[in-house]
Each structure stands twice: as C-alpha cells, then as structure tokens.
VEXGUDREN-159935 format. One line per field, with one value per residue (C-alpha): residue number from 0; x negated, y negated, z negated; residue in three letters. Coordinates in pm, whole numbers, always signed. Layout:
# residues N
num	[NUM  ...]
px	[X  ...]
py	[Y  ...]
pz	[Z  ...]
residu	[ALA  ...]
***
This chain:
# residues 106
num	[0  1  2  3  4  5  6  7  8  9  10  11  12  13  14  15  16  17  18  19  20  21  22  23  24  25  26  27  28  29  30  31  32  33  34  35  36  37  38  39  40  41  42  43  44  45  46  47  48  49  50  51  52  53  54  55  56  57  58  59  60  61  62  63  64  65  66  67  68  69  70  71  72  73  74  75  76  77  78  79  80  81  82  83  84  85  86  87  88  89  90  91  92  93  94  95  96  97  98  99  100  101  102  103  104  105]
px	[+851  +872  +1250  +1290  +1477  +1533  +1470  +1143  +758  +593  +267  -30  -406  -662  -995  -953  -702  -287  -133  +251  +395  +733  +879  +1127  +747  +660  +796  +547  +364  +159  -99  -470  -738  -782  -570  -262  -229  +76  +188  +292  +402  +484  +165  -114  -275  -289  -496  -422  -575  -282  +68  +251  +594  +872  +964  +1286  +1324  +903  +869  +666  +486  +280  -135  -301  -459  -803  -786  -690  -985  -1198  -993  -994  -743  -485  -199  +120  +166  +104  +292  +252  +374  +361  +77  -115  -194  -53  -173  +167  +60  +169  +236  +124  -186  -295  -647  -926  -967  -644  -732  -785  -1095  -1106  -1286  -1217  -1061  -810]
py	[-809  -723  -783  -761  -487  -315  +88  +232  +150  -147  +33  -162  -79  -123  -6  +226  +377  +407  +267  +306  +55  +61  -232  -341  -335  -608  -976  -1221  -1170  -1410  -1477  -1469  -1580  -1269  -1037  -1030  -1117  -910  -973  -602  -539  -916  -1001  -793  -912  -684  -743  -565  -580  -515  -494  -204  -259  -104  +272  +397  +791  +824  +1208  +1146  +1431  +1477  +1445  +1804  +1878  +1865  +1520  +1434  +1574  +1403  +1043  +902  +644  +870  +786  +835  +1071  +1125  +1157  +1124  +881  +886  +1125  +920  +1009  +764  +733  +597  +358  +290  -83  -75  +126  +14  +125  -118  -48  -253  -532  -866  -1015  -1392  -1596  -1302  -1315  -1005]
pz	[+701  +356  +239  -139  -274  +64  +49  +198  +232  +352  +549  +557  +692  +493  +418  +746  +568  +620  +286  +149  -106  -194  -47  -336  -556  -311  -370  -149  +151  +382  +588  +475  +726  +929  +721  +425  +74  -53  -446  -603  -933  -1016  -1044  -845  -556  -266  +75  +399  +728  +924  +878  +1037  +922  +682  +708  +558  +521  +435  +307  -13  -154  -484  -429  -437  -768  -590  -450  -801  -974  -668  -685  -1026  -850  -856  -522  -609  -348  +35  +313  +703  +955  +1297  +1281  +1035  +700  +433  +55  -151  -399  -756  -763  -1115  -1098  -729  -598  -621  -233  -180  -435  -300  -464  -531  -206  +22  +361  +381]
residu	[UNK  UNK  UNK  UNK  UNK  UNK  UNK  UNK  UNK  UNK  UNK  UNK  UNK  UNK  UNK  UNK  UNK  UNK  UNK  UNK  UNK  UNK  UNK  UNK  UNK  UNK  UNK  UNK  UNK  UNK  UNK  UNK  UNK  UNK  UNK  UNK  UNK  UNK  UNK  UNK  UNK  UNK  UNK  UNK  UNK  UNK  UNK  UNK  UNK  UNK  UNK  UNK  UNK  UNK  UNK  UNK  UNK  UNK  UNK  UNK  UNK  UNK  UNK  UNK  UNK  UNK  UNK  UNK  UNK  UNK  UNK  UNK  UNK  UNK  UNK  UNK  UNK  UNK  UNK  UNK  UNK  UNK  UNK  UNK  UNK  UNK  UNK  UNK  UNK  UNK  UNK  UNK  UNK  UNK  UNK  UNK  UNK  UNK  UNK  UNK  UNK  UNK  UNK  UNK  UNK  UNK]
***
C-alpha cells in the first residue's frame, strides 16, 4: 500500500488509536503474524494492527499546547479523517506506542 515517495499519509491502527505517517518516511512494509511491521525513518521499526490505506490532501494541524505539556511524545500534529481522530507522527521521533518490540506479533 505504501508506495515510496508518493504524497500523503499511510494511516495505520494501533494501540486503539488512528495513526498518520508520511508515506514517502515509509520504505518497507509487510505482514507480521496478526498485524504489520512498517520500517520509518530508514531504520525504525513500526507495528500496526491494521492498515487503512494512503490519504492524499490530510489537513495537518499543530498539537494544542496542552496535549503537549500532557504527551511528552510530542505528534507532529493532528488532523481528522473520516471522522476519526489521527495523531501525525514524526518518523524520526515516533511514539513508543507504535514501536515494534523484538518477539512481538504486531
């Protein structure tokens, strides 16, 4: 799903949450057991429970100062897609929520 260097977000589920990556920070993706392994960043491994696909045109917005003082992992911003909240990552500073842990099933 994930096609290098294309515009937009690859949106994965994870953690019961709605997650935005931006697909050109996203160069492997496959199948994990029950869930995904995603590489970000060159080198950070990602897990998801559930791809939902690429979205081009996402309306990114800067976190609110208060779910930055609440959320030392600060998102890179938020947005909302088909009524869902999303949390935008930073490939290089991605939440340990989204981490895939050695021996884990994503």
């Amino acid at each position: 799903m994930s096609a290098p260097h294309a515009a937009g977000y690859l949106l994965v589920r994870r953690a019961g949450g709605v997650w935005g990556i931006a697909n050109e920070a996203v160069s492997g993706l496959a199948r994990d057991g029950r869930g995904y392994r995603l590489t970000v960043g060159g080198d950070v491994v990602v897990a998801a429970d559930e791809i939902l696909g690429v979205v081009t045109g996402l309306r990114v917005i800067p976190a609110a100062p208060a779910l930055r003082r609440f959320w030392p992992e600060s998102p890179a911003g938020m947005a909302v897609h088909g009524g869902l909240p999303v949390v935008v990552v930073d490939p290089l500073r991605v939440p340990a929520a989204l981490r895939w842990n050695e021996g884990e099933d994503a």
